[in-house]
N, C-alpha and C positions, 0 to 999 in steps of 0.2 A: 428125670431129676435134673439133668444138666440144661435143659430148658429153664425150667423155675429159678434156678442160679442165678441163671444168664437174667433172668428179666428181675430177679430180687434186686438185683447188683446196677441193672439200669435203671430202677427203679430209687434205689440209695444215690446213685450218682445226681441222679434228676432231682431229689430233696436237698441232695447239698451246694448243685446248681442254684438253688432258689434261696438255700441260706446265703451263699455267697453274692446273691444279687442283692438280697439285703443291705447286707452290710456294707458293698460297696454303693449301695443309694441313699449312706446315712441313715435309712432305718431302723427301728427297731428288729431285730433279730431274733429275740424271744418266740414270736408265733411261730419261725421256721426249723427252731433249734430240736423243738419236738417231735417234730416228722423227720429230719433230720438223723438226727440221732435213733429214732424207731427203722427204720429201712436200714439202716447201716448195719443192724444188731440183728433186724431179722435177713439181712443176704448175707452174714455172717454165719450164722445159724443156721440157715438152710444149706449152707453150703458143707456144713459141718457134718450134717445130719447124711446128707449125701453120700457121706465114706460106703467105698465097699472093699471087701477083699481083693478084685481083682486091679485096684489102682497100683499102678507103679510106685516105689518108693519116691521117685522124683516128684511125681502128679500131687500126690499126697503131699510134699514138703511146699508144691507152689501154693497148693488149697490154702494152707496154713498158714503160709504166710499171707494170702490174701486175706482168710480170716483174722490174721495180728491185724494188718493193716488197716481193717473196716472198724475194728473195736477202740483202733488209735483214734483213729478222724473222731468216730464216735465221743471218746474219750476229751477230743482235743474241741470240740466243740460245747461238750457238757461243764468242760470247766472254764472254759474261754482262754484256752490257749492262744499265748501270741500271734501275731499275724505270720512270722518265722516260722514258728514249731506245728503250727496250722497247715501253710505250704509244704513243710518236710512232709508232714503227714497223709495230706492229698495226693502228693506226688509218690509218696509208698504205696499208696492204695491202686493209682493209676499204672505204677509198673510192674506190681504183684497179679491186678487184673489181668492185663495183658499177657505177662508169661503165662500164666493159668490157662487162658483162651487159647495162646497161640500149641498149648501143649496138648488142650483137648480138640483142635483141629489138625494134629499131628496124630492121633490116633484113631 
């Protein structure tokens, strides 16, 4: 399962890469906001699904907060949050990732 994570989640990042080029090329944003926001919700959610009993309470608290984080962006793109509350929110997502990874290559 922590495979599929792993690749939901680059898979999310790699959609909001592409909204992101968007909008910095002055285009329409619309056609990417939906893949966008779908990858976000399902590496959210797989990641979710993924709990088991023998996760550490730590492991668990990172998951979670990874999963707030991917539902923020999600969130922060669905209603067109500002270009501030946007980057707060990418940058949650980016270092909840991270702790997450770097905790499941510690175990």
């Amino acid at each position: 399962m922590l495979f599929r994570s792993v690749t939901t989640s680059r898979n999310a990042i790699d959609r909001v890469n592409d909204y992101v080029r968007a909008y910095n090329n002055g285009g329409g944003t619309g056609p990417m906001e939906g893949p966008a926001i779908d990858a976000l919700n399902d590496s959210a959610n797989t990641v979710a699904n993924s709990f088991s009993d023998a996760l550490t309470p730590q492991m668990r608290d990172a998951l979670n907060a990874y999963i707030d984080a991917a539902h923020g962006v999600a969130n922060a793109i669905g209603t067109h949050a500002g270009t501030g509350e946007f980057n707060k929110r990418v940058d949650q997502l980016n270092d909840t990732k991270t702790k997450a990874l770097k905790l499941c290559l510690a175990t």
